[in-house]
MMTF fields as JSON, N, C-alpha, C and O atoms, coordinates in Angstrom:
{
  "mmtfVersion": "1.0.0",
  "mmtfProducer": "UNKNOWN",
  "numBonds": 211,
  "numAtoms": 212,
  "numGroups": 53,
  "numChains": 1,
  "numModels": 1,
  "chainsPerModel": [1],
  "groupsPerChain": [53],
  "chainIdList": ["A"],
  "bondAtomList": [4, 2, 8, 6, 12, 10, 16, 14, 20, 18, 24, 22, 28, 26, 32, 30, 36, 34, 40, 38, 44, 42, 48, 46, 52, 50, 56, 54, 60, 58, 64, 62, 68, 66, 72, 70, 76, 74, 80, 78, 84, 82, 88, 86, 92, 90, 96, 94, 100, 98, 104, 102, 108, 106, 112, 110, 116, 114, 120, 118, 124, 122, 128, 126, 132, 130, 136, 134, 140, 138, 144, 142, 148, 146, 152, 150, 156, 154, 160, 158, 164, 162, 168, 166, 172, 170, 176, 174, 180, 178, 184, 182, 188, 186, 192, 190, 196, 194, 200, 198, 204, 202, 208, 206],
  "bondOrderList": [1, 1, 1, 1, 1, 1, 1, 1, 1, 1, 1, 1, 1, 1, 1, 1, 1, 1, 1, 1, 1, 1, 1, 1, 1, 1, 1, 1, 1, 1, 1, 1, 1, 1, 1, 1, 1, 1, 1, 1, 1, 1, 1, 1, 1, 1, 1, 1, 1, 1, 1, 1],
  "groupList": [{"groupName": "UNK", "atomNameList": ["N", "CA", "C", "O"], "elementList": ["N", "C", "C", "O"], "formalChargeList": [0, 0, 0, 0], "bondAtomList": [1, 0, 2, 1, 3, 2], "bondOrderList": [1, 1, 2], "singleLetterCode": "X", "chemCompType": "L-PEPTIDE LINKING"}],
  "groupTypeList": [0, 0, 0, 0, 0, 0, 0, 0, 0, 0, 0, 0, 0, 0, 0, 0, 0, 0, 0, 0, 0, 0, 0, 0, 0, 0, 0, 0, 0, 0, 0, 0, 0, 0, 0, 0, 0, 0, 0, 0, 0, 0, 0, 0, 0, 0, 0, 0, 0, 0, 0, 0, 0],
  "groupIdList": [1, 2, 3, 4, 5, 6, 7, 8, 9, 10, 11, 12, 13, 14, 15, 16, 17, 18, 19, 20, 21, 22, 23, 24, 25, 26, 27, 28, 29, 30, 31, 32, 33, 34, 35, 36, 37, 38, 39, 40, 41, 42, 43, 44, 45, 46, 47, 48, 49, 50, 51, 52, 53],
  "secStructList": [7, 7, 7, 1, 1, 2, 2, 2, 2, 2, 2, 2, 2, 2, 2, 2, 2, 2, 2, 2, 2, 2, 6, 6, 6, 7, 2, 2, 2, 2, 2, 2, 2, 2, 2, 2, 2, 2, 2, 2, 2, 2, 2, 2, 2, 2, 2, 2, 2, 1, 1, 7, 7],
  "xCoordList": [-32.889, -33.667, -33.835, -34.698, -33.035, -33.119, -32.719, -31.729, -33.836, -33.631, -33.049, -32.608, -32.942, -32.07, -30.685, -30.231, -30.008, -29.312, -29.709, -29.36, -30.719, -31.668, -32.529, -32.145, -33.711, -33.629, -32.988, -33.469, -31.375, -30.895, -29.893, -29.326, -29.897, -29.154, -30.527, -30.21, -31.821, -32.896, -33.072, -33.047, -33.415, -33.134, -31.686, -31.618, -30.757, -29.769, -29.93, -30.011, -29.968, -30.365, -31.438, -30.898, -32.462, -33.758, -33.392, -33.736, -32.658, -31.899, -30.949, -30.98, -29.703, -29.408, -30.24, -29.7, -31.256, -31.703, -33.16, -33.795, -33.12, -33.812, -32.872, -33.323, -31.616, -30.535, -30.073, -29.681, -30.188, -30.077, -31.131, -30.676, -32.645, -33.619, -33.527, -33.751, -33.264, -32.792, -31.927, -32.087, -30.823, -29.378, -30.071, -29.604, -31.154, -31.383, -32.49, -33.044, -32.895, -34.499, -35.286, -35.665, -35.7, -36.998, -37.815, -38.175, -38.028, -38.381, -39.6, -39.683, -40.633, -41.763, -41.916, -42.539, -40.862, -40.871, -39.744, -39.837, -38.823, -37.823, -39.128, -38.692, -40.137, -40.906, -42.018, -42.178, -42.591, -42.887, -42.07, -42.303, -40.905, -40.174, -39.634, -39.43, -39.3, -38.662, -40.244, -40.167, -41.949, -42.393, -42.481, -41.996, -43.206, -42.797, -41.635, -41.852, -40.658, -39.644, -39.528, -38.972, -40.341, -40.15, -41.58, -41.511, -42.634, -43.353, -43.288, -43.847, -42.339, -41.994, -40.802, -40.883, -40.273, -39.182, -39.902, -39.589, -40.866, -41.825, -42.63, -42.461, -43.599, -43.68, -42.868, -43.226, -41.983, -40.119, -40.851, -41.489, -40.619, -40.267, -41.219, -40.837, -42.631, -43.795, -43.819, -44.112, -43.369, -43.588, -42.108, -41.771, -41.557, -39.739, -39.99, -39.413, -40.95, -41.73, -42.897, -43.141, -43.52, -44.827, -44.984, -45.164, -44.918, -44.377, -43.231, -43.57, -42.2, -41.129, -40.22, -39.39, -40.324, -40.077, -38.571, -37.958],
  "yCoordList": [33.95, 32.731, 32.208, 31.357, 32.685, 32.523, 30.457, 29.802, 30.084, 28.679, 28.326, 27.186, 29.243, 29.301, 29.863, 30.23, 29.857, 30.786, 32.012, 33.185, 31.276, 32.939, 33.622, 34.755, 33.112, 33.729, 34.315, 34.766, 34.183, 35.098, 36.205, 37.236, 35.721, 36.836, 37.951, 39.118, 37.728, 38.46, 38.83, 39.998, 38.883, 39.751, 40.846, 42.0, 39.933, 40.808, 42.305, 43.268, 42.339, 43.195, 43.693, 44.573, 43.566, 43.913, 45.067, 46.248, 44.473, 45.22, 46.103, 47.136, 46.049, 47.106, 48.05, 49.112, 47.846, 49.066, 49.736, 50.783, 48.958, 49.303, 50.294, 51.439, 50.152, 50.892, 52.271, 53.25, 52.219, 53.092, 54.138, 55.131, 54.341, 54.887, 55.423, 56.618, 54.779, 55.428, 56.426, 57.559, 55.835, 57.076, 58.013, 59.066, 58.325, 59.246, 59.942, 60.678, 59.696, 59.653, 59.729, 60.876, 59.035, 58.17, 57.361, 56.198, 57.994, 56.956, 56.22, 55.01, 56.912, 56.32, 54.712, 53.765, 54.804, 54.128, 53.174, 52.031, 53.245, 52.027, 51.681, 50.602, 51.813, 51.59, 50.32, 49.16, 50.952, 49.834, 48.561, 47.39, 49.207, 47.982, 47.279, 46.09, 47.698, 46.529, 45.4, 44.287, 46.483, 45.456, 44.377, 43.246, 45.01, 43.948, 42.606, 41.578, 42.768, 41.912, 41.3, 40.202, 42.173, 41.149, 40.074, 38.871, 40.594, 39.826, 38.263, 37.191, 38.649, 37.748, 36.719, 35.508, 36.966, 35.869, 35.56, 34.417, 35.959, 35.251, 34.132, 32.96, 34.405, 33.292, 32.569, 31.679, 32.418, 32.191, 31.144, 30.163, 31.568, 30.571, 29.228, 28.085, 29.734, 28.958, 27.865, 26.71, 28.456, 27.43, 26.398, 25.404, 27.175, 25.711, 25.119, 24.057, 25.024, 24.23, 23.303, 22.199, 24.154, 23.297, 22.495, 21.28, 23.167, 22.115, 22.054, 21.935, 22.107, 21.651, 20.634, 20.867, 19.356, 17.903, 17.393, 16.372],
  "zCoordList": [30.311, 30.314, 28.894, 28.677, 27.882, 26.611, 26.255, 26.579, 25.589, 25.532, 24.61, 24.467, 23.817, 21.849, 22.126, 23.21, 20.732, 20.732, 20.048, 20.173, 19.125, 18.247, 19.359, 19.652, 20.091, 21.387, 22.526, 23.565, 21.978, 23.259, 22.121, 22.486, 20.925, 19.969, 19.914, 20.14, 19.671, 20.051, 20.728, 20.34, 22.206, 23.379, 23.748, 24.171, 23.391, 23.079, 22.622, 23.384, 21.076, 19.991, 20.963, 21.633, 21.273, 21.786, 22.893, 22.835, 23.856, 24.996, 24.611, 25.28, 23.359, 23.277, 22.386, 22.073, 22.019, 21.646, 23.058, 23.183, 23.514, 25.152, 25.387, 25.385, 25.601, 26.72, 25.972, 26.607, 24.193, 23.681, 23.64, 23.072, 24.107, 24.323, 25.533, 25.725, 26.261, 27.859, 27.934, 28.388, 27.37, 26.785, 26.173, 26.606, 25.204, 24.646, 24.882, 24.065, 26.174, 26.806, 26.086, 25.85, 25.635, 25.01, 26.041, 25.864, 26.975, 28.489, 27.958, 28.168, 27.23, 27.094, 26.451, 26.932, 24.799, 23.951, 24.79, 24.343, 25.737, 26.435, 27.495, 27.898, 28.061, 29.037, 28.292, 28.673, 27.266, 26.151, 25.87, 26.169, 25.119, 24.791, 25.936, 25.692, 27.272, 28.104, 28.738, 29.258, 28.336, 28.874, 27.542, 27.532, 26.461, 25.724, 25.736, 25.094, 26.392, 26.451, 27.153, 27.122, 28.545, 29.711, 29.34, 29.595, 28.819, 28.712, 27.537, 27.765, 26.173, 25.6, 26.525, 26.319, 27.014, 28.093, 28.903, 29.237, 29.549, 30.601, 29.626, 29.963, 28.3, 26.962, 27.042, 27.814, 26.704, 26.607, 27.559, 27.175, 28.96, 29.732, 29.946, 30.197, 29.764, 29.889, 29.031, 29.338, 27.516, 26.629, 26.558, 25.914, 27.493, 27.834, 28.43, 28.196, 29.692, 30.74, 30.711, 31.197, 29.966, 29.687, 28.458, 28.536, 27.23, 26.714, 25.693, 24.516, 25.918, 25.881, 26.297, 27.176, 25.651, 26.678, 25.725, 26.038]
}
């Protein structure tokens, strides 16, 4: 849902180091960071909608 291209080169980066914590079970610290992320793209999306004209 990335509205940038720096917002989706950021999630990017963001996610592979999510997927690299998983690979190395780090479950706790990838459980953090994917909510953090999901919660910044849900931001993301609010402020492309509301106001973003």
């Amino acid at each position: 849902m990335a509205s940038s291209k720096l917002s989706a080169i950021f999630f990017l980066i963001m996610y592979a180091v999510l997927l690299y914590l998983v690979f190395t079970m780090q479950n706790m610290a990838a459980m953090y960071l994917m909510a953090i992320g999901m919660f910044l793209e849900a931001c993301e999306g609010v402020y492309c909608n509301f106001f973003k004209h």
